[in-house]
C-alpha positions in Angstrom: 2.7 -14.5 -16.0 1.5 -17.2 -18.1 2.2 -20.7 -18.3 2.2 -23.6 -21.2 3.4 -27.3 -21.3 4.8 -28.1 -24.8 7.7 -30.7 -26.1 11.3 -29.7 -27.4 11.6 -29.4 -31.0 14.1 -32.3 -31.4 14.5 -35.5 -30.1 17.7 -36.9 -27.9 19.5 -39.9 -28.8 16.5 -42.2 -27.3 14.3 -40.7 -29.8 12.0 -39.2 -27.4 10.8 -35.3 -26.7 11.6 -33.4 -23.7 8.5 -31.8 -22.3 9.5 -28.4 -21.1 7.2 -25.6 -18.4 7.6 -22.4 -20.9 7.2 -19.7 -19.2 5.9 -15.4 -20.1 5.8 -12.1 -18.8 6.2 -9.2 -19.6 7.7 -9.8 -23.1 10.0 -12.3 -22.2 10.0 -16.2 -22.4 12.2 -19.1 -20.6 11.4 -22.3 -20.6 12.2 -24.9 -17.3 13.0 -28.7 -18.5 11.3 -31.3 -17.0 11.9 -34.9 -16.2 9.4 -36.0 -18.7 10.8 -37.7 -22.0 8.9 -39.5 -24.3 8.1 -40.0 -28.1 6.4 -37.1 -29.4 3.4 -39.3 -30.5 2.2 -39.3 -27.1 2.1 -35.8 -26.2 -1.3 -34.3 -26.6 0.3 -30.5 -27.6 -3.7 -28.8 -27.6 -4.1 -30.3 -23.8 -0.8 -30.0 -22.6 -1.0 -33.6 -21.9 0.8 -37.2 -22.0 -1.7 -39.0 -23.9 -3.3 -42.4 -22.6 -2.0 -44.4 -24.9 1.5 -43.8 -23.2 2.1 -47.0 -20.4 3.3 -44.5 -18.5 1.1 -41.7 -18.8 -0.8 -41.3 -15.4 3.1 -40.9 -13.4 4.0 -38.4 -16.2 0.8 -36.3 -15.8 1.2 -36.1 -12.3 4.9 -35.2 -12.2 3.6 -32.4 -14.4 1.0 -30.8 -12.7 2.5 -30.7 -9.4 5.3 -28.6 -11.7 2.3 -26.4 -12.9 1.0 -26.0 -9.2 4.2 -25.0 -7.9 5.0 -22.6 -10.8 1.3 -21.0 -10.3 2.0 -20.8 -6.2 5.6 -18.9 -7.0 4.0 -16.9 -9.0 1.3 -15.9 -6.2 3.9 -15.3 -4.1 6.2 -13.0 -5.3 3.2 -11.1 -6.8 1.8 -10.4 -3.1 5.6 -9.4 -2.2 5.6 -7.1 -5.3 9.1 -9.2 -6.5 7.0 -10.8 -9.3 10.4 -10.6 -12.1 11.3 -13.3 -15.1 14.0 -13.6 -13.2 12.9 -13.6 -9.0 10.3 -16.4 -10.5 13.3 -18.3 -11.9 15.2 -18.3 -8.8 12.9 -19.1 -6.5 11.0 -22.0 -8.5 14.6 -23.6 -9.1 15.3 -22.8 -5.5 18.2 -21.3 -5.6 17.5 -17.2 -4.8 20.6 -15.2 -5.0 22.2 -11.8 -5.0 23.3 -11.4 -8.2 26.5 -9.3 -9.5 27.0 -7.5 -12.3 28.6 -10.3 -14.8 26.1 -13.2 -13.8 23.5 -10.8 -14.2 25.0 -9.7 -17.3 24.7 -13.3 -18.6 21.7 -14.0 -17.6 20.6 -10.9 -19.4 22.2 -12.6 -22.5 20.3 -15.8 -22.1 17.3 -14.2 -22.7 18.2 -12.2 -25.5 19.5 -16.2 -27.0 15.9 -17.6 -26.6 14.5 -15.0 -27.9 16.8 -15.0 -30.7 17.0 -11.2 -30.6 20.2 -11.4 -32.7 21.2 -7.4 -33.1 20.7 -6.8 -29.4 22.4 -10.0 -28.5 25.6 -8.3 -30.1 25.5 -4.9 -28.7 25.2 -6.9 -25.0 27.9 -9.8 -25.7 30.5 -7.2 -27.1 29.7 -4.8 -24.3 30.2 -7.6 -21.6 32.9 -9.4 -23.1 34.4 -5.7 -22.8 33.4 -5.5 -19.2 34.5 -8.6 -18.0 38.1 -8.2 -19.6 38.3 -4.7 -17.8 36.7 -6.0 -13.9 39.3 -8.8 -14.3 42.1 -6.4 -14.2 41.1 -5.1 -10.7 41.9 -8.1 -9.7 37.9 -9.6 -9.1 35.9 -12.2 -11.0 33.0 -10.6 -10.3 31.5 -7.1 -9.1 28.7 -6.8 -6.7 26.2 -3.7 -8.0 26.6 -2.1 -4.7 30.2 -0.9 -6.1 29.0 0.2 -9.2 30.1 3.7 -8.0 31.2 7.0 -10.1 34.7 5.8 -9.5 34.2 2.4 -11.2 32.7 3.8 -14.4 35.5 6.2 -14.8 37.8 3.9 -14.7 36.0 1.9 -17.1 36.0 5.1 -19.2 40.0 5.4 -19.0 40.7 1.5 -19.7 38.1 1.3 -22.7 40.1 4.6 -24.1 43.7 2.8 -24.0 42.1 -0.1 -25.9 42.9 -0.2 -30.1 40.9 0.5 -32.1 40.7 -2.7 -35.0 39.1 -1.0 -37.8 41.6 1.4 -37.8 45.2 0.3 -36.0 47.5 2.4 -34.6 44.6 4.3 -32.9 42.2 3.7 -30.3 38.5 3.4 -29.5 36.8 6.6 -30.6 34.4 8.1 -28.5 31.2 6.8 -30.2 32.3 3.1 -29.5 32.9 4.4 -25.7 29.5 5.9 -25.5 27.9 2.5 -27.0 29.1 0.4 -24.4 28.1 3.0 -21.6 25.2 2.9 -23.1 24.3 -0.9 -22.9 26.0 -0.8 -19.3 23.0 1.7 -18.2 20.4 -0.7 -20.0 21.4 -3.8 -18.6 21.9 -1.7 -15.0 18.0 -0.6 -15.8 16.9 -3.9 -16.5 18.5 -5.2 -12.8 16.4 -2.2 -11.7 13.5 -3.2 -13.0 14.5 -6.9 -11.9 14.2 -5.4 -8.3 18.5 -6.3 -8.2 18.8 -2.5 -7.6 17.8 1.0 -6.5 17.2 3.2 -9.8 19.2 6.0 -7.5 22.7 3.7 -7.6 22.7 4.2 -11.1 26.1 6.7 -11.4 25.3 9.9 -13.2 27.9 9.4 -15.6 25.7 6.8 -17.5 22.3 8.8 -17.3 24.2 11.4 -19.0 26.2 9.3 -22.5 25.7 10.9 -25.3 26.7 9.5 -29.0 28.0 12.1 -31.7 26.1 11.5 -34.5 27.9 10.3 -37.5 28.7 11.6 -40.4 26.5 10.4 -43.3 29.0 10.7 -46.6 27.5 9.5 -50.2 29.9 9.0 -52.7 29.9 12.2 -55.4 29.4 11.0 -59.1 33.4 11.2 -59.0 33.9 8.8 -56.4 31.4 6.7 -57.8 32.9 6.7 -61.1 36.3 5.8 -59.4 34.8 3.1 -57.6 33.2 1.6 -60.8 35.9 2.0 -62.9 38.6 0.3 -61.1 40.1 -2.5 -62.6 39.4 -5.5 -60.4 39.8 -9.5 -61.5 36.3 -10.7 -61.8 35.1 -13.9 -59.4 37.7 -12.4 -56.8 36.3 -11.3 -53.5 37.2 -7.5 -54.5 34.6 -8.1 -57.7 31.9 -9.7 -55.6 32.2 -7.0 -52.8 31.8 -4.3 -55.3 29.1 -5.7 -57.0 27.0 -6.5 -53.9 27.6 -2.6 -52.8 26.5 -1.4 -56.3 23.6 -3.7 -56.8 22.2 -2.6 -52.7 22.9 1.2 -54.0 21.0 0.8 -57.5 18.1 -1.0 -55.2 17.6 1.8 -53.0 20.4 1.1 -50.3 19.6 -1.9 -49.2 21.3 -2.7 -45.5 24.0 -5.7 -46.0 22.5 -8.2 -44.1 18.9 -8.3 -46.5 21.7 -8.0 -49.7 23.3 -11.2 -48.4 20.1 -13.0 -47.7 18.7 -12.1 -50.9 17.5 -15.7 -53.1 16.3 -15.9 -56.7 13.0 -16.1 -55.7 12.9 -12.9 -54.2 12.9 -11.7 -58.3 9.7 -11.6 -59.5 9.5 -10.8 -63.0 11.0 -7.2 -63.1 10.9 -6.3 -59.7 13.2 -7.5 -56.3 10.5 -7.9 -53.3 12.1 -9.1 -49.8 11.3 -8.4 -45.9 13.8 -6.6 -44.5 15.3 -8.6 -41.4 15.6 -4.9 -39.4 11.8 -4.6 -38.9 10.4 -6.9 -40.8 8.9 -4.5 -43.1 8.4 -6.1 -46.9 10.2 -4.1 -49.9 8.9 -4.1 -53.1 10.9 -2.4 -56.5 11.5 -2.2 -59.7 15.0 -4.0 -61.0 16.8 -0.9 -62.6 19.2 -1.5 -65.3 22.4 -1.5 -63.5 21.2 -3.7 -60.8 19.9 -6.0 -63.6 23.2 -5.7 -65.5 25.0 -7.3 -61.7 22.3 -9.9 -61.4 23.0 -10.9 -65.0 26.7 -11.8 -63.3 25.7 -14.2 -61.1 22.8 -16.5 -63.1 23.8 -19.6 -63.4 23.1 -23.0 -65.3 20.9 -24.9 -63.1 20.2 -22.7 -60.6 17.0 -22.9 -58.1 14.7 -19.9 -56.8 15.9 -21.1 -53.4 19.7 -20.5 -54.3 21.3 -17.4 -52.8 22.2 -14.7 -55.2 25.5 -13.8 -54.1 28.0 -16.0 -53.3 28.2 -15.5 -49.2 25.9 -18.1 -47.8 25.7 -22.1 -48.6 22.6 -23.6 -50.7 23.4 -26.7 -48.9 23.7 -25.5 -45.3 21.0 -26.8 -42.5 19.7 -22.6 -42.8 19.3 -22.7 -46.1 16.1 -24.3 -45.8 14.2 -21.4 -44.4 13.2 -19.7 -47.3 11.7 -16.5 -45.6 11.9 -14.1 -43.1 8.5 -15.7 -40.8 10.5 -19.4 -41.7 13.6 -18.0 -40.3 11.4 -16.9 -37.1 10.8 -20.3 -36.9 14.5 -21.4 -36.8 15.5 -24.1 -34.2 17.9 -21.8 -32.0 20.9 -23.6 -32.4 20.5 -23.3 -36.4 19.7 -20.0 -35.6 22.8 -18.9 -33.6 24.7 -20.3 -36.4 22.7 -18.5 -39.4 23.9 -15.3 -37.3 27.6 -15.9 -36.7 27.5 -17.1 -40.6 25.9 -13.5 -41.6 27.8 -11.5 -38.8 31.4 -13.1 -40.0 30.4 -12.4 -44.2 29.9 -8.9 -43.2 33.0 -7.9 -41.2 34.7 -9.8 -44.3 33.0 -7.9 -46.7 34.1 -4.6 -44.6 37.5 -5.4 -44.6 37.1 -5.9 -48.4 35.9 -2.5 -49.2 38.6 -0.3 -47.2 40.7 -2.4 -49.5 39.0 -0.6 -52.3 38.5 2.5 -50.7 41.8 2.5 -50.9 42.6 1.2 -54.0 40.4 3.8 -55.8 41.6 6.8 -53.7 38.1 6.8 -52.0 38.3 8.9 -48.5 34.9 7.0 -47.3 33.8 3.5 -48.3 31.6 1.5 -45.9 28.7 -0.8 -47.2 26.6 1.8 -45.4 28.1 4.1 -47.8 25.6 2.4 -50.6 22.6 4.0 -48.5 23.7 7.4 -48.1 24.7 7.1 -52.2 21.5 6.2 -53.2 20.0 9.0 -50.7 22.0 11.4 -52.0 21.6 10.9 -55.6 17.7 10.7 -55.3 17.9 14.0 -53.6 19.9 15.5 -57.2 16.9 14.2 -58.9 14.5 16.3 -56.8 13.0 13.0 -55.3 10.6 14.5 -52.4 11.4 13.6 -48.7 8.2 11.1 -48.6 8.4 8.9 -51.6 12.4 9.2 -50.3 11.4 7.8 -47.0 8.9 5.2 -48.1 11.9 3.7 -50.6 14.3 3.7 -47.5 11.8 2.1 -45.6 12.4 4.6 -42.7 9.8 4.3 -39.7 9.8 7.9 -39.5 9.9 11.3 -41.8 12.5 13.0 -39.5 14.9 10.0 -39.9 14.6 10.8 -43.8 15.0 14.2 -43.1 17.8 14.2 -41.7 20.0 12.2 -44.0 18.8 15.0 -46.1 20.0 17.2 -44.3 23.6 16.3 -43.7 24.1 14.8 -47.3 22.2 17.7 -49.4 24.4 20.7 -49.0 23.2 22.5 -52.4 21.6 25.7 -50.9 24.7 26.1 -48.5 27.3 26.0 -51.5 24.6 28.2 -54.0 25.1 30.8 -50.9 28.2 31.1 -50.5 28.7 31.2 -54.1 26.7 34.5 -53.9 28.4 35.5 -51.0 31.9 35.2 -52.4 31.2 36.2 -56.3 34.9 38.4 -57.7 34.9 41.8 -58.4 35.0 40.9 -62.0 31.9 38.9 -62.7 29.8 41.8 -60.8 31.1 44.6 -63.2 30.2 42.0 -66.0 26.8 41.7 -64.2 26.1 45.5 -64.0 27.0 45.8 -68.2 24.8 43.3 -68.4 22.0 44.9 -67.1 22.5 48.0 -68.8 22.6 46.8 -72.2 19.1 45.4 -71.4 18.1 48.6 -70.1 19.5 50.4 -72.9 17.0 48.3 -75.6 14.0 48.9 -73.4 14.6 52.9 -74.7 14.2 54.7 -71.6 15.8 58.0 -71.5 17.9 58.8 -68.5 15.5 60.9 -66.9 12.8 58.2 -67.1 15.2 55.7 -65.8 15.9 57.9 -62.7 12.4 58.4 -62.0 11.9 54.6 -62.6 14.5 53.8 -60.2 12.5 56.5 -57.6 9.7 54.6 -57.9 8.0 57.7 -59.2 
C-alpha cells in the first residue's frame, strides 16, 4: 500500500485546492480529504508539500504528516493481522470499522469502480444492484446481512428476476442470459467481499459458482437483407437516416463497436484512411476509407467544420467533453465530466437501438442490432476468402479463437454444400451418370477395356 499527497483538480468557491491522502493497493485507488485548503500556488506537488511561502504553511505541514503517520501505522497493523484490504484500511483509518451487508458493500464496490472511472463495469454492477436492491426490498428488509446469503435467497432472486419484463421486447420477460448476467456479477461482488475478508469463500451458494450464459447467436445480414436495409426509403436528416448511416459506415469500416462510431471526430480522417483507439482496450485502428464509407462521410461535411467536430450528429462540439480530443485526454477527464461523457454515450446508444428495431422492422429484417454491423462485416469478409488472421487483426480481437468462432457460427457454407450432396433428386443423378458416359464414350474404350478399367486390372 502506497501513499501520496496531491491537491484536487478544481478549486471551491474560495478559490483554493483541497489537498487529498490518495491512497493504492492492489489495483485500486481512494483518496481521504483532508482539512488542508489552500491556493494551488503553494503546494509543492514533487514534495508533497505546503510551500513556505504559504503564512500558514508550518500548521498545514504538520496536520499532514501526522495524517501520513497514521495512514502508514493502519497500514502496519492490519498487515500484521493479515486484514490488510482497500477497504479494512478505509474503515479503520476513518474510524468507523463495520460489518458490512450486502447493499453497502455493494456501493461501496460501486464507488470504486466511479474513481476509477471503470465505466463498462460500473454498468454491469449499478444495473445488477439496482436489480438487487428492488428485489431484497420486497422481503420486507433494507438491507441483507451476507450470513443469509443462503441457497434459498438466490433462488428466490432467480424466481423474482424471471417475473420481471423484459424492455427490449414487451410482453415478455427477462430471458435467461440477462438472469445469468446478474448472477454473475452477484458472485463477483460476493468474491470481492471474500477477498475483502467480509466473507468465507465456502458461504458462497453453489448456485452462483455454477451460472452459465448461452452464448448468443451471432447473425450477419445476407446480401438480401442488406440490400433491404439500404434500399429503404427513409427521409434524409431524420434520426432513421442518421441511424442507418452510422450502422453502414461502422460495417463498411470493419465493424466498428458503437461507442468508438459515436466518438469518432474529423481528425480521426487522415488523408484516405480512418485511424482511432478503440475505447474497449485501447487498442489503435488504422484503415483504409472504402468507397461506401467515403460515400456516408461525404453526408455529413460541412461548411466550416473543425477536425475536433464530431462526425455524426450524437455528441455536442460545444459540450465541457468535447475538449478531450483523445482517448489518453479522455483518461485524463475530471470524473464528474467523465460520469457525464458516459451517461451522454450510454443514453445515444439505447436511442440508437430503439431506432434500428424500428428499421428492422420497417424493412422486414428478422435481426437488426448495431452489433449486427460486426457480424455483417465478419461474414462478408469470410465470402471473400479473407483468412482467420488478417480477419482477426481487422476486428481487433485479443485472441484467434474469438475470431474463430464468429467464423464458425456465421460461415455455414460447408454445412449447406453437404447437405446439398446429401439430398441431390433422383433426377440430377441419372443426368450425372449420362454425363459421365458420354465422356467415357469419346475416350474410345471398348466395353471390355472399360470393365477391366473399372477392375483395376
Amino acid at each position: 500500500m502506497t501513499f501520496h499527497l496531491e491537491s484536487g483538480s478544481h478549486p471551491n468557491k474560495a478559490g483554493d485546492h483541497t489537498i487529498y491522502l490518495s491512497i493504492y493497493h492492489s489495483g485500486q485507488r481512494k483518496r481521504i480529504k483532508t482539512s488542508v485548503s489552500i491556493p494551488i500556488r503553494f503546494w509543492d506537488s514533487s514534495r508533497e508539500r505546503v510551500r513556505k511561502t504559504c503564512p500558514s504553511s508550518k500548521e498545514h505541514n504538520e496536520e499532514l504528516q501526522r495524517l501520513m503517520d497514521r495512514a502508514k501505522s493502519t497500514e502496519r497493523e492490519l498487515a500484521a493481522q493479515d486484514r490488510l484490504t482497500m477497504l479494512q484500511f478505509f474503515d479503520k483509518f476513518q474510524g468507523k470499522e463495520q460489518t458490512y451487508k450486502l447493499l453497502s458493500y455493494a456501493q461501496h464496490i460501486k464507488d470504486v469502480l466511479e474513481q476509477g472511472k471503470q465505466w463498462g463495469t460500473y454498468k454491469k454492477y449499478r444495473d445488477t444492484i439496482n436489480k438487487l436492491t428492488d428485489y431484497i426490498h420486497t422481503l420486507g428488509v433494507r438491507d441483507m446481512d451476507f450470513r443469509d446469503i443462503t441457497p434459498a435467497f438466490i433462488s428466490g432472486f432467480i424466481a423474482w428476476l424471471q417475473s420481471l419484463s423484459n424492455q427490449k421486447k414487451p410482453g415478455t420477460t427477462l430471458s435467461p442470459n440477462s438472469i445469468a448476467k446478474h448472477l454473475k456479477v452477484l458472485r463477483a461482488m460476493l468474491n470481492r467481499a471474500v477477498d475483502d475478508g467480509i466473507m468465507h469463500p465456502d458461504s458462497i451458494p453453489r448456485k452462483l459458482t455454477t451460472v452459465k450464459e448461452t452464448t448468443p447467436a451471432i447473425t450477419g445480414l445476407t446480401p438480401q437483407e442488406l440490400t433491404k436495409l439500404i434500399d429503404l426509403p427513409i427521409k434524409e436528416n431524420t434520426v432513421r437516416w442518421d441511424a442507418r448511416n452510422l450502422f453502414l459506415f461502422a460495417m463498411y469500416e470493419g465493424g466498428i463497436r458503437i461507442g468508438d462510431a459515436i466518438q469518432l471526430r474529423w481528425r480521426n480522417i487522415i488523408g484516405d484512411r480512418l485511424v482511432y483507439t478503440m475505447a474497449k482496450n485501447g487498442k489503435q485502428v488504422n484503415v483504409i476509407i472504402v468507397q461506401e464509407a467515403d460515400k456516408i462521410l461525404r453526408l455529413y461535411a460541412r461548411p466550416g467544420q473543425k477536425p475536433a467536430h464530431y462526425i455524426f450528429p450524437y455528441l455536442d462540439n460545444d459540450a465541457d467533453y468535447a475538449v478531450y480530443l483523445d482517448y489518453d485526454d479522455r483518461q485524463k477527464m475530471p470524473l464528474d465530466i467523465s460520469r457525464k461523457y458516459f451517461d451522454t454515450i450510454n443514453a445515444r446508444e439505447a436511442n440508437i437501438g430503439r431506432t434500428l428495431r424500428e428499421i428492422r422492422d420497417l424493412a422486414g429484417i428478422p435481426h437488426l442490432t448495431f452489433h449486427t454491423a460486426r457480424h455483417t462485416f465478419a461474414l462478408r469478409a469470410k465470402e471473400a476468402n479473407v483468412d482467420n488472421t488478417t480477419l482477426k487483426n481487422i476486428l481487433q480481437h485479443s485472441s484467434l479463437n474469438t475470431t474463430e468462432t464468429y467464423v464458425n457460427k456465421l460461415d455455414n457454407s460447408r454445412e449447406d454444400a453437404a447437405l446439398k450432396v446429401m439430398y441431390l433428386d433422383q433426377t440430377h443423378l441419372n443426368k450425372e451418370k449420362k454425363r459421365i458416359v458420354k465422356q467415357i464414350q469419346k475416350l474410345g474404350f471398348t466395353p471390355e477395356e472399360l470393365i477391366e478399367l473399372l477392375a483395376g486390372e
